[in-house]
C-alpha positions as CSV (number, residue, x, y, z in Angstrom):
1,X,-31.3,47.8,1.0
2,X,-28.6,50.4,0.6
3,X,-26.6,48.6,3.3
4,X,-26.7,45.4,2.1
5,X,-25.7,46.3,-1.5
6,X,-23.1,47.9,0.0
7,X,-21.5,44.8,2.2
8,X,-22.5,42.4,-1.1
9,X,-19.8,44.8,-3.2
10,X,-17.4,44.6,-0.2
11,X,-18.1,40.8,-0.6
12,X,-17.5,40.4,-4.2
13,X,-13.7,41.1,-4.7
14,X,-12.8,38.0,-2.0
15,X,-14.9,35.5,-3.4
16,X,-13.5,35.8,-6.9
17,X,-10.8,34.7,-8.6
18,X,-9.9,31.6,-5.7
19,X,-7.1,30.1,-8.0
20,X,-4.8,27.6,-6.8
21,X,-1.2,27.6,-6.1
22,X,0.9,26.4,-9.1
23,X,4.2,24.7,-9.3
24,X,7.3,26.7,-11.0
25,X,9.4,25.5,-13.5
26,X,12.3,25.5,-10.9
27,X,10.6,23.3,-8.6
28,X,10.9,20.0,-10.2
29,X,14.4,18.6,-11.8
30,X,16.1,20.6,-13.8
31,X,17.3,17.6,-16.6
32,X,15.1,14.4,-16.6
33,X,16.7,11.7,-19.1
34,X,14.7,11.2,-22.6
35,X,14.8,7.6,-22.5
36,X,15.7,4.9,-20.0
37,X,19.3,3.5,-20.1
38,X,17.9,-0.4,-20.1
39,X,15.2,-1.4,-21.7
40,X,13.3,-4.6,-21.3
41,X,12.6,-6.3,-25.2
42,X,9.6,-5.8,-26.7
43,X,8.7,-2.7,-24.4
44,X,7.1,-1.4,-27.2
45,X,4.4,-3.7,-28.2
46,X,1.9,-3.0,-24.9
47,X,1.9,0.4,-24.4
48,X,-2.2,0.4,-23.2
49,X,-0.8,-2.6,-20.4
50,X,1.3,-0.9,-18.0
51,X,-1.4,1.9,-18.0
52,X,-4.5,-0.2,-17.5
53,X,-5.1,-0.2,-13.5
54,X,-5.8,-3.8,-13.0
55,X,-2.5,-4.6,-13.9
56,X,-2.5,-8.0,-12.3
57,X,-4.7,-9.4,-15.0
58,X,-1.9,-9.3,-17.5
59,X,-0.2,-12.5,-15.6
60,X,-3.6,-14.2,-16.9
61,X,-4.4,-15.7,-13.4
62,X,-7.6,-15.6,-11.7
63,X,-6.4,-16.9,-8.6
64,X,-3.9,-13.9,-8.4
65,X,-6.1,-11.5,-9.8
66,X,-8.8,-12.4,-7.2
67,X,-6.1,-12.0,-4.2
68,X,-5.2,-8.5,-5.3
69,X,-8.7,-7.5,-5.5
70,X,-9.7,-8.8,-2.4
71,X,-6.6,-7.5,-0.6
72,X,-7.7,-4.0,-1.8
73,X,-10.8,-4.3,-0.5
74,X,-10.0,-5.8,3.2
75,X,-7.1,-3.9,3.9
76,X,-7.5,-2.1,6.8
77,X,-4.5,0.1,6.0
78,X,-6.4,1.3,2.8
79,X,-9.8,1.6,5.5
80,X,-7.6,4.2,7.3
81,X,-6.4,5.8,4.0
82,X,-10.0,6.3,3.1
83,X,-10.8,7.5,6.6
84,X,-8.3,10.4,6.1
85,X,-9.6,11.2,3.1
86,X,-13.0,11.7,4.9
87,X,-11.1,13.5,7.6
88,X,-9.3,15.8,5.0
89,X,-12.6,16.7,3.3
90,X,-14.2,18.0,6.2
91,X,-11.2,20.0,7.2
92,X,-11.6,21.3,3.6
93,X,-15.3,22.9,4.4
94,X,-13.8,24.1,7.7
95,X,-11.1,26.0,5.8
96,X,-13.5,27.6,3.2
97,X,-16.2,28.8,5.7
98,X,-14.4,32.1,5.9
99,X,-14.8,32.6,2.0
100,X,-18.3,33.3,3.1
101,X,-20.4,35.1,6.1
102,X,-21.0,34.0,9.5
103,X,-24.8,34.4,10.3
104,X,-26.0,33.7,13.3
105,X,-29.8,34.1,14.5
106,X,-30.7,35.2,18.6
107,X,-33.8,34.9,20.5
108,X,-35.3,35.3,23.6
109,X,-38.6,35.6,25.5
110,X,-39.0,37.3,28.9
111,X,-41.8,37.6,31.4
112,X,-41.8,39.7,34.8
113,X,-44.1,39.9,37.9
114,X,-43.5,41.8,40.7
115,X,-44.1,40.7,44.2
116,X,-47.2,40.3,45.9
117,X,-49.2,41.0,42.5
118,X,-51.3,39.2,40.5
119,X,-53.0,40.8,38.0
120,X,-51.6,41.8,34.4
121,X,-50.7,45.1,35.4
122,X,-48.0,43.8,37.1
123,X,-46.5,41.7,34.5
124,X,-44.7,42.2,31.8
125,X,-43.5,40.0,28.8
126,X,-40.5,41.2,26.2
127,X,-39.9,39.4,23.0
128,X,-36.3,39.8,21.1
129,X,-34.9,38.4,17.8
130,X,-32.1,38.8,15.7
131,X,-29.4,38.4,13.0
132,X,-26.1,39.3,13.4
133,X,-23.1,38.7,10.5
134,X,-20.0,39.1,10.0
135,X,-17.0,38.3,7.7
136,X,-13.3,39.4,7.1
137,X,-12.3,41.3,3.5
138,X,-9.5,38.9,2.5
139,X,-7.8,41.7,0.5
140,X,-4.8,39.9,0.9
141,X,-5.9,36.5,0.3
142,X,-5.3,34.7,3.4
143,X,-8.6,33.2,3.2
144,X,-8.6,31.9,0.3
145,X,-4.9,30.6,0.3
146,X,-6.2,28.6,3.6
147,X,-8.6,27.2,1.2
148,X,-6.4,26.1,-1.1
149,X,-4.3,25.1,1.4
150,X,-6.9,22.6,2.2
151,X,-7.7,21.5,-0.9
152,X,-4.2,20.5,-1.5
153,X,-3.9,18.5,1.4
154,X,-7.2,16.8,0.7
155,X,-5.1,15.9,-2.7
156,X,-2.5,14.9,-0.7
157,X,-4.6,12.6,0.8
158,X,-6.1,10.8,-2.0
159,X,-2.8,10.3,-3.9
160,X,-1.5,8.8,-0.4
161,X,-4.8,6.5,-0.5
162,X,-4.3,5.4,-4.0
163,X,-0.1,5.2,-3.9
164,X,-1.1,3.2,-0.5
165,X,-3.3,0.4,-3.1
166,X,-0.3,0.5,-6.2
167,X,1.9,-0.8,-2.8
168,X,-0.5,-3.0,-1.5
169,X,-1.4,-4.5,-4.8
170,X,2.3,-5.4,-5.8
171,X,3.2,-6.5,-2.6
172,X,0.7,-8.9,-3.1
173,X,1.2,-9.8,-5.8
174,X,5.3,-10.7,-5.4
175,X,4.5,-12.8,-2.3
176,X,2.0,-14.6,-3.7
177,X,4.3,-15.9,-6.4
178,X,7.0,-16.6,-3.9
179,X,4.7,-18.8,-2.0
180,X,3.8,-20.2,-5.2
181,X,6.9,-20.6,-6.7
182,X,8.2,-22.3,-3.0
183,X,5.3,-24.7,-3.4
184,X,6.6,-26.0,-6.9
185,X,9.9,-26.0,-5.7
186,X,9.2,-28.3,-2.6
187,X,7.7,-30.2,-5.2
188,X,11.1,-30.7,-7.0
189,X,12.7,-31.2,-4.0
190,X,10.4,-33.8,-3.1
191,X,10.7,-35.7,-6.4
192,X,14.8,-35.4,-6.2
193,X,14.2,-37.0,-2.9
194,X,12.3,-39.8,-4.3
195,X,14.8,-40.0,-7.4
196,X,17.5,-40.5,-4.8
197,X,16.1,-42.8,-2.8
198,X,15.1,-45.1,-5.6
199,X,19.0,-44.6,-6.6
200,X,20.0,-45.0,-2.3
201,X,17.9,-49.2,-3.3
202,X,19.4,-49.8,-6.1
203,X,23.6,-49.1,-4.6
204,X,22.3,-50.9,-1.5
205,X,21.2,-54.0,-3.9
206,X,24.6,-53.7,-5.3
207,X,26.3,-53.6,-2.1
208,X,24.8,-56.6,-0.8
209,X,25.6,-58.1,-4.2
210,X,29.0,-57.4,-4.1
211,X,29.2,-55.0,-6.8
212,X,29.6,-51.4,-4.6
213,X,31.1,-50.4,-2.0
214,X,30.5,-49.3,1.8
215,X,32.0,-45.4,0.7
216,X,29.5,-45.3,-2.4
217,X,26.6,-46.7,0.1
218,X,27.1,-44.3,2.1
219,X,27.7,-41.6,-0.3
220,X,24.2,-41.9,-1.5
221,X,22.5,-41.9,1.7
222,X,23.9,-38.8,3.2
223,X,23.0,-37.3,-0.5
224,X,19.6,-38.3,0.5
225,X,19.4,-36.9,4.0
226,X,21.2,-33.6,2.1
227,X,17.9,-33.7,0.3
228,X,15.8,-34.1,3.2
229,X,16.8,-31.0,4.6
230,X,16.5,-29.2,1.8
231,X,12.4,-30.3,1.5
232,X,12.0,-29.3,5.3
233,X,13.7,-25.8,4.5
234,X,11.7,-25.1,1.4
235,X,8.3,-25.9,3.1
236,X,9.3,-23.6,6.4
237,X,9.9,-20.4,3.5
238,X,7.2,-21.6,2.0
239,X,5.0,-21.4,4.9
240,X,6.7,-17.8,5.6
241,X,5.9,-16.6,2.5
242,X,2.4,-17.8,3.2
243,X,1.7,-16.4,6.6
244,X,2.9,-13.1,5.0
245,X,0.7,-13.4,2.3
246,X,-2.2,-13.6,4.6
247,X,-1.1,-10.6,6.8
248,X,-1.1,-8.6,3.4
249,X,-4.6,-10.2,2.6
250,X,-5.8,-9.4,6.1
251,X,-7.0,-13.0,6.4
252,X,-5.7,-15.8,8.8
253,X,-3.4,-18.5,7.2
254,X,-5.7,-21.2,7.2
255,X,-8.3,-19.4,5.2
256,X,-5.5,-18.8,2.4
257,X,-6.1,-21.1,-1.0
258,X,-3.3,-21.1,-3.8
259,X,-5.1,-22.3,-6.6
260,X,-2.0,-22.3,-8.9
261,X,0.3,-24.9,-8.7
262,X,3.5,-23.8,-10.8
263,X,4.8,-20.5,-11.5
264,X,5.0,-21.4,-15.2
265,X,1.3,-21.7,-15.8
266,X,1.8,-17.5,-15.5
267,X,2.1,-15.1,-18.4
268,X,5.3,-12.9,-18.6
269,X,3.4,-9.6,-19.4
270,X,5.7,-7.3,-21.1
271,X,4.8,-3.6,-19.9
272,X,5.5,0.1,-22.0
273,X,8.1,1.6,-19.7
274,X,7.3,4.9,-21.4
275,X,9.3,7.6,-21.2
276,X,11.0,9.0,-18.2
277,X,9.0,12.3,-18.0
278,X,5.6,10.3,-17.8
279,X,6.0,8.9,-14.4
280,X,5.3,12.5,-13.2
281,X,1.7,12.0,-13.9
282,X,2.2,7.8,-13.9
283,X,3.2,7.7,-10.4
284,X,0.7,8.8,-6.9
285,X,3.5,9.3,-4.6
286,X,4.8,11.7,-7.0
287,X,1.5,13.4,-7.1
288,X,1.4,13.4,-3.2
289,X,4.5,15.0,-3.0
290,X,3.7,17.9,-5.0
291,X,0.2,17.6,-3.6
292,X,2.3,18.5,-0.4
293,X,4.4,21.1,-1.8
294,X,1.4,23.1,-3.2
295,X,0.2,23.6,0.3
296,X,3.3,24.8,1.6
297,X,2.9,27.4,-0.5
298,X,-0.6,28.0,0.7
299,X,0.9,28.1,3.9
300,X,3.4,30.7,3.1
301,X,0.5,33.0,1.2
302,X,-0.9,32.8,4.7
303,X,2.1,33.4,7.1
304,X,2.5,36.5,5.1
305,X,-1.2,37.5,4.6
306,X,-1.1,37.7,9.0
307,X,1.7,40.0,9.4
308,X,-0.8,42.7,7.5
309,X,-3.7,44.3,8.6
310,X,-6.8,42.8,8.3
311,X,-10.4,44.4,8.2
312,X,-13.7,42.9,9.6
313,X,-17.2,43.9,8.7
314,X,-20.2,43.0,11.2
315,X,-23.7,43.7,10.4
316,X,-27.1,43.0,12.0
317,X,-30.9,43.2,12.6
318,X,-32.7,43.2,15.6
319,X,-35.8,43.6,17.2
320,X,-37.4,43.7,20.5
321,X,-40.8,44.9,22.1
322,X,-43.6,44.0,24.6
323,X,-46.0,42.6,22.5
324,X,-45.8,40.6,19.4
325,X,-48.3,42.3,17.3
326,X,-45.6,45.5,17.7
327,X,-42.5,43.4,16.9
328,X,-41.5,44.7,13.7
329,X,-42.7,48.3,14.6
330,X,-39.1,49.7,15.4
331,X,-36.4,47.0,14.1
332,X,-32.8,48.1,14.7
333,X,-30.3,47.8,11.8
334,X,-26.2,48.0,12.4
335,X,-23.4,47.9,10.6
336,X,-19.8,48.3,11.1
337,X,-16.4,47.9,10.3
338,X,-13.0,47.5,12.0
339,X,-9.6,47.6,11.1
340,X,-7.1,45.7,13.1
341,X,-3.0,45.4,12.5
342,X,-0.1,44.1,14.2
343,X,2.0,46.0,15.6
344,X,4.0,43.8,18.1
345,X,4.1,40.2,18.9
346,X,7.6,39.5,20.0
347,X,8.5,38.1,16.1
348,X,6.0,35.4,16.4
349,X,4.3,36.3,12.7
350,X,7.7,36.7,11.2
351,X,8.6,33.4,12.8
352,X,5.7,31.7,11.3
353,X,6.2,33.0,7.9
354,X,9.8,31.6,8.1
355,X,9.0,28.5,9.3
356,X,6.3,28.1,6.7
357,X,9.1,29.4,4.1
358,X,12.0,26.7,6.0
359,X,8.9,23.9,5.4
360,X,8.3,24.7,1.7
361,X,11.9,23.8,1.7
362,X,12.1,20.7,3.2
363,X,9.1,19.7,1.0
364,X,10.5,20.8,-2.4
365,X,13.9,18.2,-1.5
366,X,11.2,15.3,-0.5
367,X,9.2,16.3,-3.7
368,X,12.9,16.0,-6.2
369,X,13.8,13.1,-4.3
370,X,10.6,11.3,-4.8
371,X,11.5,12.2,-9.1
372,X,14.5,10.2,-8.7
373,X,13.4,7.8,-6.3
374,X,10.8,6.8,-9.1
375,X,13.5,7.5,-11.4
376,X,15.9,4.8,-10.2
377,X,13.3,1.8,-9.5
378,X,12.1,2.1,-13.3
379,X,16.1,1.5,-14.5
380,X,16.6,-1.0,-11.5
381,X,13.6,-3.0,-12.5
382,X,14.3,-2.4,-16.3
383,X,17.9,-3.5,-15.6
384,X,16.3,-6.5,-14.0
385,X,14.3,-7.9,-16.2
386,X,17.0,-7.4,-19.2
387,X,19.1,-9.8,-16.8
388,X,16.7,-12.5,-15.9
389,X,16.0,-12.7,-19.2
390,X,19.5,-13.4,-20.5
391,X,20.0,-15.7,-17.6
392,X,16.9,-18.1,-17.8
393,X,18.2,-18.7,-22.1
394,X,21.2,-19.8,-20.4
395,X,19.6,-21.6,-17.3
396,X,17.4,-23.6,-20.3
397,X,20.5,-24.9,-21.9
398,X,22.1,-25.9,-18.9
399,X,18.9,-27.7,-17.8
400,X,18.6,-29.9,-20.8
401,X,22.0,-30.8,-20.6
402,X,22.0,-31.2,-16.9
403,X,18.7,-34.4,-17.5
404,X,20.7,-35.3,-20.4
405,X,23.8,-36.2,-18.4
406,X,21.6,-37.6,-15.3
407,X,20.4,-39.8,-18.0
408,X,23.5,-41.4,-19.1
409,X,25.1,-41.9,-16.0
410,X,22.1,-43.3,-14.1
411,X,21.9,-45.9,-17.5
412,X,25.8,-46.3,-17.5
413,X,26.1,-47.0,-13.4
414,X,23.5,-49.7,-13.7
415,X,25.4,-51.6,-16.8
416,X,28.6,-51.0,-14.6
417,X,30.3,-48.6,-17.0
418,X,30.5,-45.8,-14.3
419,X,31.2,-44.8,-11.2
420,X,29.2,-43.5,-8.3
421,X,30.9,-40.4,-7.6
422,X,30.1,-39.6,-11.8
423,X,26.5,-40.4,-10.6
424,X,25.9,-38.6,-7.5
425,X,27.6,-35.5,-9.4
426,X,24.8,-35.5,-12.2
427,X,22.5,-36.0,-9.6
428,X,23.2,-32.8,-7.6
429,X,23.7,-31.1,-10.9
430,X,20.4,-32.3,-11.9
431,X,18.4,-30.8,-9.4
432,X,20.4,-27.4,-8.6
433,X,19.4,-27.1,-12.3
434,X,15.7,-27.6,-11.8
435,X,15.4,-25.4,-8.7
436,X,17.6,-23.1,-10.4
437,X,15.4,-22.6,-13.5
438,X,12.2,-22.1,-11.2
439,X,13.9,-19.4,-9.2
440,X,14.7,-17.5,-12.6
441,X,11.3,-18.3,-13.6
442,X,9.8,-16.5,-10.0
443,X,12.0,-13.9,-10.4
444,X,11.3,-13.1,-13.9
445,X,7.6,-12.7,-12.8
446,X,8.2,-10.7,-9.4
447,X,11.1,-7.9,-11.4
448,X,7.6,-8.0,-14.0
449,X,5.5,-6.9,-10.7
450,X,8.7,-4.3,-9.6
451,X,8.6,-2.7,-12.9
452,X,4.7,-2.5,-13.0
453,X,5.0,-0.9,-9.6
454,X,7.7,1.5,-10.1
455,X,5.7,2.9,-13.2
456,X,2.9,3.2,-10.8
457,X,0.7,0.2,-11.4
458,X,-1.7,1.6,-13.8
459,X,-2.1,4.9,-11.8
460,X,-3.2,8.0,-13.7
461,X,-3.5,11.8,-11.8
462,X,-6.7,12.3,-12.4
């Protein structure tokens, strides 16, 4: 018993206090800006929105909220996330067995004979057992910084899982309302087309009356074919937009519905853009960056730990004999210690100590880029937003005056009062307004997806 108190006390130091490695104030950016330099109107009025993780509700459409969800859960890029998160976890137990003994057991049954004998005299059996354990004093706290070590990359892992869904989830998200917004714009297109053609019957009724000419006949028609072309390039994007749609959904094409039929049934959510310091804890690439600059310092804690001497305790019990009923007659106890130090290894610790120290680098630069990464596609999408905004009051305007003048000049040609270049003017003007207004429309709602994704799509570090 005296033994084993003994190792237990040997024990005790390097199982306690396992803390983790912790970020220094110098790590991260020195000056991060108290506010953002745009901000979109009404920032202010949602701040529980931008935080809530099923962001995709706020556009208040089932369809699209049902195609993120799904996406999430068939993605076989998230299956692989989730795989390494498995594979990260076990590597985790591998790296905190040392916190602990080994103990392993050994047994063994013999039985002689000797030649040409066969009675008992001449055998013999031998029965053997025993326990033999051993474990390293991390005095210096390699062990333990291997554990932690592991725990961060297990972190690391996770945050890459869940930054991998925020992507997924907005990427989905903008190209399903590009292929929505394509389909209502083939739609325009389509009625333009049949708006010009009607016009295309009613110059060729005047022509054969008398009352245009061959330039104005054939003014229209190549206006029509114009519009032709556009219809057959909006359904190819369209069907693009579609086919990369289902590659995001991990689906084929043709089992791909788009309930919605026009971008404007869609809410314009209005998302807290917070304040710039948040996205530190807003944001899981961030968190995976630091995640991975935590474990460079466990690295470091162990480079160094190997270039000093370490000290090994083994300890066992054991027990052999001839017959069972004597097996625990004369048991064999054991303990021992050993002390081991390098002394030369060509530089190959101090190599791996600055290597670990060169990496910690590397990491810290990825981890203050990533800051302003995050940093600059807030403003950018901020930015965005204040611009579409301003441009679809204007867009508005220009529409309504764009019918109102299609109106008049379709009326006025037909009484005679105008002429057809007047006409196929307001006509083109007509529908570069429509299309126009749609686009600013699509693009209102995809800088609404950029900004949710750049504040991290709900994401909080748990």
């Amino acid at each position: 018993m005296k033994v084993l108190r003994l190792f237990l006390l040997l024990l005790l130091p390097a199982c306690t206090n396992v803390k983790p490695p912790q970020l220094q104030a110098e790590d991260g950016l020195r000056n991060l800006p108290a506010q953002w330099r745009n901000g979109a109107p009404g920032t202010e009025l949602k701040a529980a929105q931008a935080r809530d993780g099923d962001w995709w509700l706020s556009f208040g459409s089932n369809a699209l909220a049902g195609m993120v969800q799904q996406a999430q859960l068939d993605s076989y890029d998230i299956a692989a996330a989730i795989a390494r998160v498995e594979q990260a976890q076990h590597l985790a137990v591998v790296a905190g067995a040392p916190l602990l003994p080994e103990v392993s057991a050994t047994g063994n049954i013999g039985r002689q004979q000797r030649l040409g004998g066969s009675s008992d005299a001449n055998r013999l059996s031998t029965y053997s057992a025993g326990l033999l354990a051993s474990y390293e004093i991390d005095f210096w706290g390699k062990n333990r910084a291997a554990y932690q070590g592991a725990l961060s990359n297990l972190r690391a892992t996770e945050f890459d899982r869940d930054s991998m869904r925020v992507t997924l989830g907005a990427n989905v998200a903008m190209t399903w309302v590009e292929a929505v917004g394509l389909a209502e714009r083939v739609g325009i297109a389509r009625s333009n087309l049949e708006n010009a053609e009607r016009v295309l019957a009613l110059v060729e009724s005047r022509y054969r009356a008398g009352a245009a000419t061959a330039i104005e006949q054939a003014q229209q028609q190549g206006l029509v074919a114009s519009q032709r072309r556009t219809v057959a390039l909006l359904r190819q994007q369209q069907g693009n937009a579609e086919a990369a749609l289902a590659t995001l959904a991990s689906r084929p094409v043709g089992e791909l519905q788009l309930m919605e039929n026009s971008v404007r049934q869609l809410q314009l959510p209005i998302a807290d853009s917070g304040v710039p310091s948040e996205l530190l804890v807003r944001r899981p690439d961030i968190a995976l960056a630091e995640a991975r600059l935590l474990a460079a310092d466990a690295d470091i804690q162990v480079a160094r730990a190997a270039m000093l001497p370490s000290i090994s305790l083994t300890g066992g019990f054991s027990s052999n004999s001839e017959h069972l009923r004597d097996f625990f007659d004369a048991p064999l106890y054991n303990l021992a210690a050993g002390l081991t130090a390098p002394i030369f290894n060509a530089g190959r610790l101090a190599a791996q100590r600055d290597f670990a120290v060169a990496r910690r680098k590397e990491l810290l630069a990825n981890y203050r880029q990533a800051i302003i990464a995050a940093l600059g596609d807030v403003e950018a999408a901020l930015n965005r937003i204040a611009g579409l905004e301003q441009q679809a009051i204007a867009q508005t305007l220009a529409l309504e005056n764009a019918e109102r003048a299609f109106a008049l000049a379709q009326s006025r040609y037909q009484a005679g009062a105008e002429t057809m270049l007047t006409m196929l003017d307001t006509q083109r003007t007509l529908f570069t307004a429509q299309d126009l207004d749609l686009q600013l429309r699509q693009q209102r709602l995809q800088a609404a997806v950029d900004l949710y994704r750049a504040l991290g799509g709900g994401w909080q570090r748990p």
